[in-house]
C-alpha positions in Angstrom: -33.7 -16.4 43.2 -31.9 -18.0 45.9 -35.3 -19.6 48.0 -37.9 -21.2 46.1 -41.1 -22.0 48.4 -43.9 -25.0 47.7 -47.8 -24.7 47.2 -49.3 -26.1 50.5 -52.6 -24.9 52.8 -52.7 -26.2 56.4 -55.9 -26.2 57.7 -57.7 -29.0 59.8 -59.1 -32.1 58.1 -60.4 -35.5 58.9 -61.3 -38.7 56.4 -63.6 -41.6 56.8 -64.2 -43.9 53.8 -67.5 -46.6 53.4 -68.7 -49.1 50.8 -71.9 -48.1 49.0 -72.1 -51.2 46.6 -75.8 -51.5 45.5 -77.1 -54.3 45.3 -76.8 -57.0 42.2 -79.7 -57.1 40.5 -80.5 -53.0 40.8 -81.5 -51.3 37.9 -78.3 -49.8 36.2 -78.8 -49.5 32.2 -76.4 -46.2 31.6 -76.2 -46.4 28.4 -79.1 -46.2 25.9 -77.5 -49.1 23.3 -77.7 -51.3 26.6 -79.3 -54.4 26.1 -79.8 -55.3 29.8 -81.4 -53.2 32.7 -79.9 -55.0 35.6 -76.8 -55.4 36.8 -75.7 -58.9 37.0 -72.5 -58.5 39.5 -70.0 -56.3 40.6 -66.6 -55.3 39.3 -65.3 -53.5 41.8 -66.7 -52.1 45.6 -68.0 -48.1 45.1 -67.1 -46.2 47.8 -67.6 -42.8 49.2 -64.5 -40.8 50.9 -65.4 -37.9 53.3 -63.4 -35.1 54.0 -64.1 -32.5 57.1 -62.2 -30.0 56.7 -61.6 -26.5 58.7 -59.4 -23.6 59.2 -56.4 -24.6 61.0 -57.7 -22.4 64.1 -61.2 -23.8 64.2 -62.6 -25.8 67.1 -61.2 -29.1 67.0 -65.0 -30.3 66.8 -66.0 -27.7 64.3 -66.4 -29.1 60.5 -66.4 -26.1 58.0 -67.1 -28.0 54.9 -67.7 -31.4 54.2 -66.3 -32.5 51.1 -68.0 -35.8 49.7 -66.6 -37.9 47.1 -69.1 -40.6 45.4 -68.6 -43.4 43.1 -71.8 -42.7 41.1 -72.4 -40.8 37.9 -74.8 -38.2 39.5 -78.3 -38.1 40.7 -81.2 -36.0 39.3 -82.4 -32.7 41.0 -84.8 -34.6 43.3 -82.7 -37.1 44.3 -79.8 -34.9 45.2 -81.9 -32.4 47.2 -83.2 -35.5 49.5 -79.9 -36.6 49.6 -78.5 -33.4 51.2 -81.4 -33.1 53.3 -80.6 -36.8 54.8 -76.8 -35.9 55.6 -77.3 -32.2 56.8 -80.4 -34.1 59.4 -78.0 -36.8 60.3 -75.0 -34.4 61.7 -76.3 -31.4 62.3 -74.2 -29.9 59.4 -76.4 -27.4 57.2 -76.3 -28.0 53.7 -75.2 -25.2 52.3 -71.9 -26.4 54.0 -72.3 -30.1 52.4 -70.6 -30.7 48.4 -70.7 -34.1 47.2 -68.5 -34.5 44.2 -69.6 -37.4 42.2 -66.7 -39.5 39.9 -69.1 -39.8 37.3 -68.9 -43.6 36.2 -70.8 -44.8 34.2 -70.9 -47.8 35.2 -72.7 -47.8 38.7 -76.4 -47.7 37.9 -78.7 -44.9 36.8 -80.2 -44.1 40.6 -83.3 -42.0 39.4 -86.5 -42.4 40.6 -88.3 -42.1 37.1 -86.8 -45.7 36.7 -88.9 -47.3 39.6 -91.1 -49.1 36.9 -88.4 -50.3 35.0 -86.6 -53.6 35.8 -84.5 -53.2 39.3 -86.0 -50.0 40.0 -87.9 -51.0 42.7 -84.5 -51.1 44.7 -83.6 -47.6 43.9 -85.8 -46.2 46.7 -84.6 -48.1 49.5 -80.8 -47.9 47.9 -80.9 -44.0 48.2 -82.0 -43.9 51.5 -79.5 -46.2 52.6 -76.9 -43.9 50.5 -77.6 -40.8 52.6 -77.5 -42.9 55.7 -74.3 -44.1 55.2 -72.6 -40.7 54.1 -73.8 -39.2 56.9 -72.5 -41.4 59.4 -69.0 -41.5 57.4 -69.2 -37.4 57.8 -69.6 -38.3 61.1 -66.8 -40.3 61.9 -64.9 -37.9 59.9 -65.1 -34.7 62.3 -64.5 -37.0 65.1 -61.2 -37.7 62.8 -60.2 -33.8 62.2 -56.4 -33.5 62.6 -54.1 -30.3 62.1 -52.8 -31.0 58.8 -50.5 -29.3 55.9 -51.6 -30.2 52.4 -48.9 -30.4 49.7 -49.6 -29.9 45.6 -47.6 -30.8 42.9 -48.7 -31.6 39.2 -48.1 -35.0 37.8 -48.8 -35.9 33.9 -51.0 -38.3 32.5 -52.4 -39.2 28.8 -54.8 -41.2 29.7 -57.6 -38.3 29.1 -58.2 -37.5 25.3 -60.8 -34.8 23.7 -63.6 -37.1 22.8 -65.5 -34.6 20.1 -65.0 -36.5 16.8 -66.1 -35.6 13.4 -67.4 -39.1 12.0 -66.5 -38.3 7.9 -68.6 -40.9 6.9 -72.2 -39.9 9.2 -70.9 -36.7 8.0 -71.7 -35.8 11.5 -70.0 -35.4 15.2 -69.7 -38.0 17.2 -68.9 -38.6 21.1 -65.5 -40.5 20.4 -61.9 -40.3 20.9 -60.3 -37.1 18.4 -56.7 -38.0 17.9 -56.3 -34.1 16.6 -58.3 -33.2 19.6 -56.8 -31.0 22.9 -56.9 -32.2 26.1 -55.3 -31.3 29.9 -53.2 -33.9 30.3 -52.5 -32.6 34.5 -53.0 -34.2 37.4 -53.1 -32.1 40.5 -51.9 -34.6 43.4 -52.7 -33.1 47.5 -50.7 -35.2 49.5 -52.3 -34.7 53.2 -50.8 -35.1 56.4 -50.8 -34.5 60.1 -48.5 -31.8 60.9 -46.7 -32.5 63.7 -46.1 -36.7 63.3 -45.7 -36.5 59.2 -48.6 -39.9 59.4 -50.6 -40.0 55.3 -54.2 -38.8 56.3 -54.8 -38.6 52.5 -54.5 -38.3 49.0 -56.5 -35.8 46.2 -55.9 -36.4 42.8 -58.1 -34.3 40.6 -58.3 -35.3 37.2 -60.6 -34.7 34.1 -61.4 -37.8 32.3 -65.0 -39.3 32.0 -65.1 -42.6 33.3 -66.9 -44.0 30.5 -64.1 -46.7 30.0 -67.3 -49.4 30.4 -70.2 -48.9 28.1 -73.1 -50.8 26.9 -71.6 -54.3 26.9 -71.1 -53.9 30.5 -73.6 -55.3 32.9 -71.3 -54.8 35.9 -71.6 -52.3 38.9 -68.3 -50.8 38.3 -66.6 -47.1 39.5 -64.7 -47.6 36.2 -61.0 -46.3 36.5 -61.3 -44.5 39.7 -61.5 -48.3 41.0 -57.7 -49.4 40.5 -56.6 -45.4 40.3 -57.4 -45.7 44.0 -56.2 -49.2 44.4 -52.7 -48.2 43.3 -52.0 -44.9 45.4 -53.9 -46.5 48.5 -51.8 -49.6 48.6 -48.5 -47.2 48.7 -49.3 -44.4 50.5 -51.6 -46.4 52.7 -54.4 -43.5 53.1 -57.7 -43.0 51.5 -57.8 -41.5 48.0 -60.1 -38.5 47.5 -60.8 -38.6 43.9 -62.1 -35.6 42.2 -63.4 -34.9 38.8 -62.2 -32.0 36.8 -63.3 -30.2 33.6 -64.3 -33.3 31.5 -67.5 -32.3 29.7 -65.1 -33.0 26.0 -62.9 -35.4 27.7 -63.3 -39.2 27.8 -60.6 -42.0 28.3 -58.6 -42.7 24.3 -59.4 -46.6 25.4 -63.0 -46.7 26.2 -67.2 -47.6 25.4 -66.0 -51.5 26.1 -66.9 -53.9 27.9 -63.9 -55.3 29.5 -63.4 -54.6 32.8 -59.5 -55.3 32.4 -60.0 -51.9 30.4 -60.8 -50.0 33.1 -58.5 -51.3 35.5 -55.5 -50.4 33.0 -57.0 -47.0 32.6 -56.8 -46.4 36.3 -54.0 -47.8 37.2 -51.7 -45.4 34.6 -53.7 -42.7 36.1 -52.2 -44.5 39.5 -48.9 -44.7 38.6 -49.0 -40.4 37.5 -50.3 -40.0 40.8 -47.6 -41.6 42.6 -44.9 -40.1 40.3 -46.1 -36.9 41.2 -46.3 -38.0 45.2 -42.3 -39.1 45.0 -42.0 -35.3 43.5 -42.7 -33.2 46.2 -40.3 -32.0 49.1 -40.9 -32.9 52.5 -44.1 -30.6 54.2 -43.6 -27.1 55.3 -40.1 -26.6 53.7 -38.7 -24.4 51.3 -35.9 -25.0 49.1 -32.9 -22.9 49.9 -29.3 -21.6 47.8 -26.8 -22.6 50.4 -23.5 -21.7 48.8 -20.8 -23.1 46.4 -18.8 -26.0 47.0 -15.3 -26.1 45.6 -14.9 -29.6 44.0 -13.8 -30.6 40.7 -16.3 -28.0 39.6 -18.0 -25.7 41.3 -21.2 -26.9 43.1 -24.2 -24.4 43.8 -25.8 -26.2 46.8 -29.4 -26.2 47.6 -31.3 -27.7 50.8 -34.3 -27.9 52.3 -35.4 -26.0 55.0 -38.0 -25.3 57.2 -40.7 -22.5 56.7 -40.6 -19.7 59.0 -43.9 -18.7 61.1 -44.7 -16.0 58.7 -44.6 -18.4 55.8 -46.6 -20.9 57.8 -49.5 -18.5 58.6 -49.7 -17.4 54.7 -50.5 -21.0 54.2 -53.1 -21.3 56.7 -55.1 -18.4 54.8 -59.0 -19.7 54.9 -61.4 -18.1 53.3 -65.1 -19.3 51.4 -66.6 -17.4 49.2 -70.3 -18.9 48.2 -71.5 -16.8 45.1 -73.6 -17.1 41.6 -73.2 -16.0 38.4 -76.5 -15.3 36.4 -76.1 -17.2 33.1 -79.0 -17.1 30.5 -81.2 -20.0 29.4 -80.2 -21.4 25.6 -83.6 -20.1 23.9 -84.4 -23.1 22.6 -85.1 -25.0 25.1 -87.3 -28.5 24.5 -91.0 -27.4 25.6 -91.5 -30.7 28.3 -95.3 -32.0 26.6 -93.2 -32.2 23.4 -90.6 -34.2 24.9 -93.4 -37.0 26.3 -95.2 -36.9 23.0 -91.6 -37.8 21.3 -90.7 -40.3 24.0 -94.3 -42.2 23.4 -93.8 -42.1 19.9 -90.1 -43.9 20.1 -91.7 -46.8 22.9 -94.2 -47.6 20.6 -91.7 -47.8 17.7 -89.6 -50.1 19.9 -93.1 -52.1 20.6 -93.3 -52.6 17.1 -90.0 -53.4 16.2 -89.8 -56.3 18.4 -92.9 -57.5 17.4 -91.8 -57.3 13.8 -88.8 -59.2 15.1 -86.4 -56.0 14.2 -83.7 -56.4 17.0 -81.8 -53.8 15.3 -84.6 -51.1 15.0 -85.6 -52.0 18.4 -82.3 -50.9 20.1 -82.2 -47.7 18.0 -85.9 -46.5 19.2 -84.8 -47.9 22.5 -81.9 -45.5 22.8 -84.0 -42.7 21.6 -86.6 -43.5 24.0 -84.2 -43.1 27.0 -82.5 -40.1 25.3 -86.1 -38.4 25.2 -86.3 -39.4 28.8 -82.7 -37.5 29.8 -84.1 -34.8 28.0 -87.0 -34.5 30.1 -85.3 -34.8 33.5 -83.3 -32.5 32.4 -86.0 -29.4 31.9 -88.3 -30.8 34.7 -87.2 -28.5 37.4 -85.8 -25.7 35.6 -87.1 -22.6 36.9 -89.2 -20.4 34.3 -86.6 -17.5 34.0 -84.7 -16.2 31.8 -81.3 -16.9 33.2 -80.0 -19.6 35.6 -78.2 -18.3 39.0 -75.6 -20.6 38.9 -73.7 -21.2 42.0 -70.2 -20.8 42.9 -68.3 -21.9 45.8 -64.6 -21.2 45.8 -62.1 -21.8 49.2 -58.8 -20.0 49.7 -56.7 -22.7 51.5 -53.1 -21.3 51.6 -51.8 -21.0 48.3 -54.5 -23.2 46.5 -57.4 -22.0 45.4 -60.6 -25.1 45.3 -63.5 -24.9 43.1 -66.8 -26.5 43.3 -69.0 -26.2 40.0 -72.3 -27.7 39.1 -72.8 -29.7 35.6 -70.0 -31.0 32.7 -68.1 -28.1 31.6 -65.6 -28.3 28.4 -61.5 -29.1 29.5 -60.6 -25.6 28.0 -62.2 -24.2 31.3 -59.6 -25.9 33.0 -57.1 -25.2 31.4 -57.3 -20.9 31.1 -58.2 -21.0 34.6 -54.5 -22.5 35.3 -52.6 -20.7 33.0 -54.0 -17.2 34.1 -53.1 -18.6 37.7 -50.1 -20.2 37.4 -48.9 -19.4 40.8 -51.6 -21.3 42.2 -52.9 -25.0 42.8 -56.2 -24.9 41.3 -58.4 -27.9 42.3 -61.4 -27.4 40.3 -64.4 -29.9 40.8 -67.0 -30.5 38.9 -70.4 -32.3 39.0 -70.9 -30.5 42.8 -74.0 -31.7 44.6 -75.2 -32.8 40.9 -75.9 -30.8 37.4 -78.5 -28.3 36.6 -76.5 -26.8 34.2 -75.8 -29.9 32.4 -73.3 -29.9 29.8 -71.5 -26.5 28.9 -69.1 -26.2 26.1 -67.1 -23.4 24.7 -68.8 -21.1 22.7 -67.1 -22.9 19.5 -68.8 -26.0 19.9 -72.1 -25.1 19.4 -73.4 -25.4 16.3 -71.7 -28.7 15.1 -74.4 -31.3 16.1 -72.8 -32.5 19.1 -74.3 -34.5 21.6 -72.7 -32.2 24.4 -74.7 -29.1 23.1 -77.7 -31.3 22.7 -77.8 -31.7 26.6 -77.0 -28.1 27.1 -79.6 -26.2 28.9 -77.4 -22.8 29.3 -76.7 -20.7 25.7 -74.0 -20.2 23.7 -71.0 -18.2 25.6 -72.0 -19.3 28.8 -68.5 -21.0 29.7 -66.2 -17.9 28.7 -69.3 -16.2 30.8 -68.5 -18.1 33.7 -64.5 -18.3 33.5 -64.2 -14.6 32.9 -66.7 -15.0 36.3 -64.5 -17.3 37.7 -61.6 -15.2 37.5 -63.1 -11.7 38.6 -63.5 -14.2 41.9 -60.5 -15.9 42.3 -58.4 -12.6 42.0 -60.6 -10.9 44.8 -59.1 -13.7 46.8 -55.3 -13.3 46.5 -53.1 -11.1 47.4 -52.6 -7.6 45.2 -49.4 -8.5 43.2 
């Protein structure tokens, strides 16, 4: 091999970034050990990032997709359709075109409208509306932005993400906690975007699988969690707008979390930060190949290698654009939670917390608390599931270049991830999860079920249905490369 060419797509793209604190004083209890229901200040500003993005011989006003990324943890099936609605009415951009991809702190508020009653709820209404209000206007601002641009991948490492599926020996049960013996992707895929005729940053991707749950229950702070000071660190070198994407984290949380410290958090990020620009000071200059130049007679014998830049053949190949919107019929876990039980069980823990605290039981009190909420999640999570036997799960996948992007719905286990790149190894795989919210919920691999853990719990989808959709996945991916 004397030429060795660099994953890249060039395609059009344009960025626009806005603050979407909500207000202090919202209702953001997360976590159901939480002792407090508003939040009492902010951490750090959440943001969202928009990408427009198009082939690179689109209209220079055209917008393919719209890429969204959001500093929340997700919102309900309600929520998000409204949500969608609001953006695709504000720029004209249907929705199946639309894909917000949330970060999935933990820390910024629970923004669903079954919380109106509760303490701070009364601002979720109006704090939605002015959510959709201002992504639309930053999808806006981002067509008016599109540029021709080349997109370059490399693959940094980072540590910071550990399998979070522990087996307490004492509970004699599993637990959601950091598993020192546990597996977990330690790669981050780093896009560095630019315009491709002045070489100017338009912006950075970094997709990474770690749940931001670095703040917990102590924390009473509006907070994107790691993704804060992640951003903070590549943004303050690179000088562009981070696009941060969450991978496949469904058994993946941070080794150094449930606290909290904000300090935490901000370490957390920032060592993702510093893989991100490691991986940045990797990659050869844009729409180049490395090249075998000859020997050098010297004291030894140099091989020589340059960089060079990519012929108009090569430069097409990575211009390749192609969407493919699909769905994969998974079935429905038979055992689903029948929804009157669920508000009979929910009634039952209130009153117990009621009791508790009249009885002066703080302890008791938080436990029937927690279980209270957890009946709650339970519920949202059945409301608006279809009565069928199998759940048409949708599917978007884009061919730009020599990457291949994914957008998936719901929390599905690392191993996903990780069999997805090694059967493609060729190719820069930026899988996002979370996409326009979670119907599916959790899914973990078929081994997990059937040890207690919280993650099949909140599965809706049965056992099987993630080596269902990789092997899914897969069939789908290969229809869009080219025959080896």
């Amino acid at each position: 091999m004397t030429k060795i060419e660099f994953p890249q797509s060039r395609c059009r793209i344009g960025v626009s970034r806005a603050d979407v604190t909500p207000p202090v004083g919202i209702y953001h209890r997360m976590w159901g050990a939480a002792k407090h229901d508003k939040a009492t200040g902010v951490h750090r500003p959440l943001t969202i990032t928009t990408l427009a993005m198009s082939a690179e011989t689109s209209p220079e006003d055209k917008a393919d997709t719209i890429f969204v990324a959001v500093d929340h943890c997700l919102l309900w099936y309600a929520e998000m359709a409204a949500l969608l609605d609001t953006i695709s009415d504000l720029t004209g951009i249907s929705v199946d075109r639309i894909t917000v991809f949330f970060s999935h702190t933990h820390a910024a508020g629970l923004m669903g409208l079954e919380r109106i009653e509760l303490h701070g709820g009364e601002l979720i209404p109006d704090y939605l509306e002015s959510l959709g209000q201002k992504i639309g206007a930053a999808v806006n601002d981002a067509v008016a932005s599109m540029q021709p641009a080349v997109i370059s991948y490399s693959t940094g490492r980072c540590n910071l993400a550990s399998n979070r599926d522990f087996f307490d020996p004492d509970r004699k049960h599993a637990v959601c906690g950091f598993n020192p013996k546990g597996t977990a992707d330690d790669s981050v895929l780093v896009g560095r975007v630019q315009n491709t005729e002045s070489g100017q940053p338009i912006t950075t991707i970094v997709n990474y699988a770690c749940h931001p749950t670095t703040l917990a229950w102590d924390n009473t702070l509006i907070s994107p969690d790691y993704p804060g000071a992640m951003r903070e660190v590549v943004e303050e070198e690179t000088k562009a707008p981070c696009f941060f994407i969450q991978g496949a984290s469904g058994d993946i949380g941070p080794r150094d979390g449930f606290t909290g410290d904000v300090a935490v958090a901000d370490r957390n990020g920032r060592q993702l930060g510093y893989a991100v620009l490691s991986a940045l000071e990797s990659m050869p200059p844009a729409s180049t190949a490395l090249q075998y130049t000859g020997a050098v007679v010297s004291g030894a014998t140099i091989g020589t290698w340059q960089f060079a830049g990519t012929d108009d053949q090569r430069q097409s190949d990575t211009a390749a654009w192609n969407h493919l919107v699909t769905s994969c019929e998974i079935p429905y876990r038979d055992d689903l939670p029948d929804r009157a039980e669920l508000q009979r069980e929910r009634s039952e823990w209130l009153a117990k917390q009621d009791a508790a605290i009249e009885s002066g039981d703080a302890s008791a009190a938080a436990d029937a608390r927690a279980m209270a909420e957890r009946m709650t999640r339970r519920l949202v999570r059945v409301e608006h599931l279809p009565q069928a036997a199998t759940l048409p799960y949708a599917v978007q996948i884009w061919k730009l270049g020599d990457a291949i992007w994914l957008a998936l719905d719901g929390e599905l286990y690392n191993v996903l991830q990780r069999q997805l790149r090694a059967t493609f190894p060729d190719t820069s795989i930026v899988l996002g999860t979370l996409a326009n919210g979670s119907k599916a919920w959790y899914i973990p691999d078929r081994e997990s079920y059937g040890k207690g853990l919280y993650q099949e719990d909140a599965s809706v989808l049965a056992q099987g249905a993630l080596e269902q959709l990789f092997d899914f996945l897969v069939l789908k991916i290969r229809t869009l490369l080219p025959t080896p």
